[in-house]
C-alpha positions in Angstrom: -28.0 51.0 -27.2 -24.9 51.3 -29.4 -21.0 51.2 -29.2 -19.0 54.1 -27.5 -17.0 55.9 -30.4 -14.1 54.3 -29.3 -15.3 50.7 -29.2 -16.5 51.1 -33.3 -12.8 52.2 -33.6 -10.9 49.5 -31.8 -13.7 47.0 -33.3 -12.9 48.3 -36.8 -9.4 47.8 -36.3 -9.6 44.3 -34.9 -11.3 43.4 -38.0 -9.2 45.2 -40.6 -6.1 45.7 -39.2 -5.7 42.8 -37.2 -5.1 45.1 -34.2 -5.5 44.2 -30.6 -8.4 45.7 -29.0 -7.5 46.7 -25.5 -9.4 46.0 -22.1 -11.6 43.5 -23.7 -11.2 39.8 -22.1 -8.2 39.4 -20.6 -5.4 41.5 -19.4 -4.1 42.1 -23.3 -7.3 42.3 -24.4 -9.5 40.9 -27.6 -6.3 39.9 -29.6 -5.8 40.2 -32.9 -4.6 36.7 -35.1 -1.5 35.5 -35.2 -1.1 35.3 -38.6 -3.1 38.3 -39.8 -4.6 36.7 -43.3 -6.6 38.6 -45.8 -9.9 39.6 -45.7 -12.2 39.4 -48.6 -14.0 41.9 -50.8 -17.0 40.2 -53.3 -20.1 41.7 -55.3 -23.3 41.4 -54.6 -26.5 41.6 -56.9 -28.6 42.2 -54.1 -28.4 42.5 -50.8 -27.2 39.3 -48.8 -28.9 39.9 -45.8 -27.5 39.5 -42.0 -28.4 35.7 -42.9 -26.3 35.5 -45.7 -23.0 33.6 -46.7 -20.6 35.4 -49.2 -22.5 33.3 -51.6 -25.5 34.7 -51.1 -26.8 36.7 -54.0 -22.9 37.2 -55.5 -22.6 37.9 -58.7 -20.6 35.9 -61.9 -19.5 36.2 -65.2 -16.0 35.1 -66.3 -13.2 37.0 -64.9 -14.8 37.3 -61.8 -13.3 36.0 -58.6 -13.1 37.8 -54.7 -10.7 39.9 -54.0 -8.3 39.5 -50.9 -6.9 42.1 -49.0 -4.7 42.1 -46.0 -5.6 43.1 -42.7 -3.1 45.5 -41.7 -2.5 48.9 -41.5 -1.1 49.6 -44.9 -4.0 48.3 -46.7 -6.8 50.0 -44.6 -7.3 52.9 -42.9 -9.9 53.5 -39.6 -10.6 57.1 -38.7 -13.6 59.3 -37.7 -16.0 59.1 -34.9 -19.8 59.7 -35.2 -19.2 57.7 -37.4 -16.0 55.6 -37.5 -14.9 54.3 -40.9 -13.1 52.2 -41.9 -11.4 52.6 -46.1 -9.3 50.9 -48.1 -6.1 51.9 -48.9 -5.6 51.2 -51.8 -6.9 49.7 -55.0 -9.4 46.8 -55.0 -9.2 45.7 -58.8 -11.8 42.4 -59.3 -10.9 40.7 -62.9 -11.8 42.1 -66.3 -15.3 40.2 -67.4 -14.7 38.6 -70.5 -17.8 36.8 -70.7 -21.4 37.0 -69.3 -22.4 40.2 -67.6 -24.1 41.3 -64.1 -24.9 44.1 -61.9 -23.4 44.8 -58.6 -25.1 46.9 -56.4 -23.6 45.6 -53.0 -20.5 44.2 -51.6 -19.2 42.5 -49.1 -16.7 41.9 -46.9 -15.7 37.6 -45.7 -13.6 35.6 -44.7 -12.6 32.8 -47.4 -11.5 33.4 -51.1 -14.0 30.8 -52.6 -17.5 29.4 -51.1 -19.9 30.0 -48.9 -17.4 31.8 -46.2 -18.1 34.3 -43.7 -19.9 37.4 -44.5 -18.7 39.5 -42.0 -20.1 42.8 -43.1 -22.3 44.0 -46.1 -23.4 47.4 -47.9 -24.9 48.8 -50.6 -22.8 50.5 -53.6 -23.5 54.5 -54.0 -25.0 53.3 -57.3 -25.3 49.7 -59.6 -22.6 49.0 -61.6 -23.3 47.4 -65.0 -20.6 44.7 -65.7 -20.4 43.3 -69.4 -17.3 42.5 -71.2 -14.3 44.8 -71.1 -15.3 46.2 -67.8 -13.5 45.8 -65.1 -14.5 46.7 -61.6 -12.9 48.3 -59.1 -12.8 50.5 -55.8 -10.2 53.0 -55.7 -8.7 54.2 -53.3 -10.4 55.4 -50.0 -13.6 54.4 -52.5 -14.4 51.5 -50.1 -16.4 52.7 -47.1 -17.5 50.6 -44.1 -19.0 52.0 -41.2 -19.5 51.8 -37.5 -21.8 54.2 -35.4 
């Protein structure tokens, strides 16, 4: 069993964009919030699991801290069918490592800017990235892929 096409779409943009989905629940549908808020992007060493918090498995080193990003329109795009994605807009720059070191290989997407939080959605990086000092990670633009199908 899976979503229709246009359910991943309208469930993508509930999440992101803070968009109402339509004919789900009541006569205006699955609403989006009132206040819209941020959604937030963290590294993961490993994968966190469906079980896991936005703790689980995320990675430190001084600099470091989650990212947010808004849920609107501006800040994410949803498009495609077979699959439906959903990318960021624009850049996601974490903060420059200037001590310590760690590999992300996954990221995810919660709900709170510090602590255990929501993981909403998890996935694993095209390839590690080695963080030491000096680097500074980041996703540019349409770099940040989530997927529904």
């Amino acid at each position: 069993m899976s979503l229709t096409n246009t359910a991943e779409s309208d469930l993508l943009a509930l999440i992101f964009q803070n968009t109402n989905m339509g004919l789900v629940g009541d006569a205006t549908g699955l609403r989006g919030s009132s206040t819209a808020g941020s959604l937030y992007i963290s590294l993961h060493s490993s994968d966190p699991g469906e079980g896991g918090s936005q703790t689980t498995n995320e990675i430190s080193y001084t600099g470091y801290a989650r990212v947010g990003v808004a849920r609107n329109g501006s800040q994410w795009t949803v498009s495609g069918t077979a699959p439906t994605q959903v990318q960021n807009t624009n850049v996601i720059l974490f903060g420059e490592c200037t001590v310590g070191s760690a590999t992300a290989a996954y990221f995810g997407v919660g709900t709170d800017s510090s602590g255990a939080g929501k993981l909403l959605i998890s996935g694993q990086l095209t390839a590690p990235l080695a963080i030491s000092v000096g680097i500074t990670p980041q996703f540019a633009a349409n770099q940040l892929t989530v997927t529904a199908d």
